[in-house]
Every structure is written in structure tokens, then in C-alpha cells.
C-alpha positions as a printed Julia matrix, in Angstrom:
227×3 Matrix{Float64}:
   0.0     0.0    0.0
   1.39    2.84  -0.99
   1.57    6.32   1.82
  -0.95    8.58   1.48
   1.65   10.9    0.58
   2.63    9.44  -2.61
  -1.04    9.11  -3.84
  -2.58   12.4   -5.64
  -4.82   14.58  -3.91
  -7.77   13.13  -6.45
  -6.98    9.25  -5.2
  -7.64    9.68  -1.38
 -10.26    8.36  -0.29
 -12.35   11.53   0.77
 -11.73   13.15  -2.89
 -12.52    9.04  -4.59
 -16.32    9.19  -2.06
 -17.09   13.26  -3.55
 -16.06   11.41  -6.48
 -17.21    8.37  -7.42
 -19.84    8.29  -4.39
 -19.72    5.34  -1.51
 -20.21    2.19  -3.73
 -16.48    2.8   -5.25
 -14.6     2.51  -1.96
 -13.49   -0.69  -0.67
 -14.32   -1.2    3.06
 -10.71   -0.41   3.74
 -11.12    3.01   2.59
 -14.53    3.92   4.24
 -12.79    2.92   7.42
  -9.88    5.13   7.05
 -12.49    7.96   6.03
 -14.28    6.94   9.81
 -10.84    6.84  11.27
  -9.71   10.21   9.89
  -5.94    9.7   10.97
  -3.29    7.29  11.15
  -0.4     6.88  13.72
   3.45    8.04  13.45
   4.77    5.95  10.65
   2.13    4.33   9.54
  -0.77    5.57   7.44
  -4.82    5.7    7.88
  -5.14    3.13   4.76
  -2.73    0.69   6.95
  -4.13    1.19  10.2
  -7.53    0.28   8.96
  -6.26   -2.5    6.94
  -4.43   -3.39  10.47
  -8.15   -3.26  12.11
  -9.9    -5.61   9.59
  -6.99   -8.25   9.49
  -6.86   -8.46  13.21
 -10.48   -8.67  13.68
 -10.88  -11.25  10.9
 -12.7    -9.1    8.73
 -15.81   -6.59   8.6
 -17.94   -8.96  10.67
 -15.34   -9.46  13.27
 -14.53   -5.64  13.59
 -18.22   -4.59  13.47
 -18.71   -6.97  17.13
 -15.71   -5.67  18.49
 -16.17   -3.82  21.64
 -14.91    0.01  22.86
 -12.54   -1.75  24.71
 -11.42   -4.24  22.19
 -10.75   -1.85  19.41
  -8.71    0.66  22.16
  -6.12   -2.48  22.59
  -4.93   -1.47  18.62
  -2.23    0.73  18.33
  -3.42    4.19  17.03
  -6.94    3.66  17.75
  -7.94    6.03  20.91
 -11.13    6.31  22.53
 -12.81    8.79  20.78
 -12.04    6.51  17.24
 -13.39    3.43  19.1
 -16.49    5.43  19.71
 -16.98    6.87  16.21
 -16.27    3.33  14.32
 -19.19    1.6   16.93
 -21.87    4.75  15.82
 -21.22    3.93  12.19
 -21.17    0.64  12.72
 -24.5     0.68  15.2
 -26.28    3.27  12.56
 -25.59    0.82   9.87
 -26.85   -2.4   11.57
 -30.1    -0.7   12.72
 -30.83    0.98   8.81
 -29.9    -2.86   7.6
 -32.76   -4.67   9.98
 -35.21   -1.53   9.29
 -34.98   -1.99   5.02
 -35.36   -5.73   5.62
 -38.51   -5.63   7.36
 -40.04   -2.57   6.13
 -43.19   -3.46   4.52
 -42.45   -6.9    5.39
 -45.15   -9.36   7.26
 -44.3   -10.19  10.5
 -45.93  -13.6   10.95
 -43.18  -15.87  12.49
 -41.18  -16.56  15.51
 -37.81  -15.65  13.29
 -39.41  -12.86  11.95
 -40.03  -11.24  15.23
 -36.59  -12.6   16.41
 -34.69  -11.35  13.85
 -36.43   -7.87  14.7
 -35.39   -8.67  18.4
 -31.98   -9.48  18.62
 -30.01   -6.39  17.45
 -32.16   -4.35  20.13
 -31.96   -6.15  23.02
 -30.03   -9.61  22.54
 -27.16   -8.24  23.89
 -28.1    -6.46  26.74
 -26.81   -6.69  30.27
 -30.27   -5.8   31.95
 -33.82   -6.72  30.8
 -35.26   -4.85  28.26
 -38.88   -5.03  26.98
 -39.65   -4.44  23.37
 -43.3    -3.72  21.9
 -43.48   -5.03  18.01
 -46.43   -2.98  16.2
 -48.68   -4.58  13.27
 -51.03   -3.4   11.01
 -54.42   -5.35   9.7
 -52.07   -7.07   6.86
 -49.83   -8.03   9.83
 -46.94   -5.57   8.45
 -44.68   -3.97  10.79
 -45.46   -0.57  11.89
 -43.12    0.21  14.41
 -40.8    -1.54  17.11
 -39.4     0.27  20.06
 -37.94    0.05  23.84
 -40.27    0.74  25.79
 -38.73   -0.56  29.2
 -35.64   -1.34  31.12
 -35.42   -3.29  34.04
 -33.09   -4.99  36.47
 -30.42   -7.4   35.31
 -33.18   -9.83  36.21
 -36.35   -8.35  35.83
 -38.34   -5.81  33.42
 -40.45   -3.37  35.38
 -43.46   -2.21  33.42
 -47.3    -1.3   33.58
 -49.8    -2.8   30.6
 -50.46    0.55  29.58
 -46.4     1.44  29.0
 -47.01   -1.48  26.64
 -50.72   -0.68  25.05
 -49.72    3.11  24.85
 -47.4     2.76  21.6
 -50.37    0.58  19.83
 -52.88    3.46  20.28
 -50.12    6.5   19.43
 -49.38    4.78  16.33
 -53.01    2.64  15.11
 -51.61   -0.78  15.65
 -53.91   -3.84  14.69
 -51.96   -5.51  16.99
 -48.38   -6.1   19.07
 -46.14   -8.89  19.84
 -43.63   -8.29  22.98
 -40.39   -9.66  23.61
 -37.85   -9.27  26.18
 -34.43  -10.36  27.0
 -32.98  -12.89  29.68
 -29.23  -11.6   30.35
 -28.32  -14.76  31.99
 -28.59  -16.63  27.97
 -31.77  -19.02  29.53
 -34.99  -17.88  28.05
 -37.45  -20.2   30.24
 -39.91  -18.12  31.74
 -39.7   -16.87  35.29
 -42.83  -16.5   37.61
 -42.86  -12.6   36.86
 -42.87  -13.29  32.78
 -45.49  -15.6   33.76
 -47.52  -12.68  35.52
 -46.15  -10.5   33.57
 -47.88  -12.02  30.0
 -51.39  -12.58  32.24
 -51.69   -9.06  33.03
 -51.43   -7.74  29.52
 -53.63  -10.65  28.12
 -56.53   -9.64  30.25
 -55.48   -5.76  29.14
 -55.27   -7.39  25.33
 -58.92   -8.34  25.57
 -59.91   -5.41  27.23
 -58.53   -2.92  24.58
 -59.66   -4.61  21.55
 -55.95   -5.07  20.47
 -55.0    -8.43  20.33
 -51.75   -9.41  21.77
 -49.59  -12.22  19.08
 -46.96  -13.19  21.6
 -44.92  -12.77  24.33
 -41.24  -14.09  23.11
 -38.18  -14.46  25.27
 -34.62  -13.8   23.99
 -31.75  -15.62  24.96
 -28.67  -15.95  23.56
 -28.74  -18.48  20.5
 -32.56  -19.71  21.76
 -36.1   -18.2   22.41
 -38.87  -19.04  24.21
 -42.78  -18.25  22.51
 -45.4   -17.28  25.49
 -48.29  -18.48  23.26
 -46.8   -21.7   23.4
 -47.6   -22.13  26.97
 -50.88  -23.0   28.45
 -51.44  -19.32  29.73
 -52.48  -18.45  26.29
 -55.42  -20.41  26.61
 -56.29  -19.41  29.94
């Protein structure tokens, strides 16, 4: 690789991007464009090329903590920070196009919705999955965080995104930190209470899935669904 030096002012890779526009770059160079500098002796190109050979490529460096990426030479924290925005802004635009306008009829479906908001969470999080009449997603959002062992949240915390945004109808799912998505006595509670506030509303509740890591656990499975 040649220095940055040595290349003209009309090859680097800000000048190629104002260019040619963002599909011409390799993922080398959009990562030097995030990383902005490189270290004494060794250029931005390199030290991005450094980043995806250590992490074993764009996958590898995109799971990489703060604190994992800070361990590479030249790569401080405010450049940790900046490569996990892009890299968090990308992932979330990524789920949104694949299940915009999408139906959202299965346990993956809803899953793969799931994961990349809460799967990785050190403390319980409750999600609220929207639906229209065709079953289409509408919206999906956080509505809760808990304990590392417990979500605390009222039915209407849950019903109140359905009504602000016309939902036909909701599917919930929250996060076990511990990996284990069996249900506790409080999910258990948790899934009667906004059942009974389901039928009460007039907006029917799907499921109630549990995330854990690799494995998932569907409320409506369970005999408390026909309770």
C-alpha cells in the first residue's frame, strides 16, 4: 500500500467518495475515512487495513467492543467510539430496510427484529413489536428497562405505543441476560396481566417471546395463552 503521501490529492479516499460516491470505496477506505488519521509511521489506509486483518474481517470488527478496538495501536477512545456509531447506525438501517413493509408472521421474523435491540443487553429490556391489519410492521421500540433480572413495566407502557401509532396488533419480547430464556414466575404474571389488558382494549396481543442468547422461548406456546 502505498503512503498517502505518494497518492494524488484526487486518489484519497475523501476526494474518490465526492467522487465516485460510496459504492467505489473498498471497506478499507470507508474505514480510514471513519478513522480520519493514522499513527506516526504508519498511514490511515494501513491502520484500517491493520483493524480488519486483526479482527478477521468486517464482521469481526463490526462486534468488536470500545474496549477491544482501544487495545490497537493508534486507535484512541474517541475513534473506538466513532467506528461503533457507524457501525450501530448501519446495523439498525440494515434490519429496518429488511422488514419494512415486510409481514411479521413468524417466531424468526419477530426474532430477527429482536436481537439487534436487546439480545445483547446486560439488563432486561422489553420491546413492543407494532402490526397493522395485513400483519406488516409498523413500528418496534424500547419501551422498558429493568433490572439485570427483571423488566419493570405497567400494561399501559405497553398498550400506549399501539394506540399513538393505530396498531392492529403487538407482539412483545424481552431479553434474559443470563442466555436461559425459560420463563420466570414474573414473565409468567407479567404475560397474564397484559392478556386480560389485550382483551380489554380490543388489540389483540400475538406473543410474548423471550430472547436468549442463541434460543427463544414463545409465550403463546404455553398453556397461559389459553387461559
Amino acid at each position: 500500500m502505498s503512503p498517502l503521501k505518494n497518492l494524488p490529492t484526487s486518489e484519497l479516499p475523501r476526494e474518490r467518495l465526492l467522487r465516485d460516491g460510496v459504492q467505489a470505496l473498498s471497506i478499507q477506505e470507508l474505514i480510514a475515512i471513519l478513522l480520519g488519521t493514522g499513527t506516526k509511521g504508519k498511514t490511515v489506509l494501513s491502520l484500517a487495513q491493520d483493524l480488519l486483518i486483526h479482527f478477521g474481517g468486517m464482521e469481526g470488527l463490526i462486534n468488536a467492543s470500545v474496549e477491544e478496538l482501544i487495545e490497537m495501536k493508534g486507535i484512541g477512545k474517541a475513534k473506538a467510539i466513532l467506528l461503533k456509531a457507524a457501525f450501530g447506525i448501519a446495523s439498525r438501517a440494515s434490519k429496518e430496510k429488511r422488514v419494512v413493509e415486510n409481514k411479521v408472521t413468524t417466531i424468526d421474523d419477530v426474532v430477527a427484529i429482536a436481537e439487534p435491540e436487546i439480545g445483547d443487553l446486560q439488563q432486561e429490556a422489553l420491546l413492543v413489536i407494532l402490526r397493522d391489519v395485513k400483519s406488516c410492521l409498523i413500528h418496534a421500540e424500547v419501551i422498558s428497562l429493568g433490572t439485570l433480572s427483571e423488566v419493570l413495566v405497567h400494561p399501559r407502557e405497553v398498550f400506549r405505543p399501539a394506540l399513538r401509532h393505530g396498531a392492529y396488533s403487538l407482539i412483545i419480547c424481552h431479553n434474559h441476560p443470563s442466555g436461559d430464556p425459560t420463563p420466570s414466575d414474573a414473565d409468567i404474571r407479567l404475560t397474564k396481566q397484559l392478556l386480560e389488558s389485550s382483551r380489554i382494549m380490543g388489540i389483540p396481543l400475538v406473543d410474548h417471546i423471550i430472547i436468549g442468547k442463541g434460543k427463544h422461548h414463545s409465550m403463546r406456546r404455553s398453556s397461559i395463552w389459553e387461559a
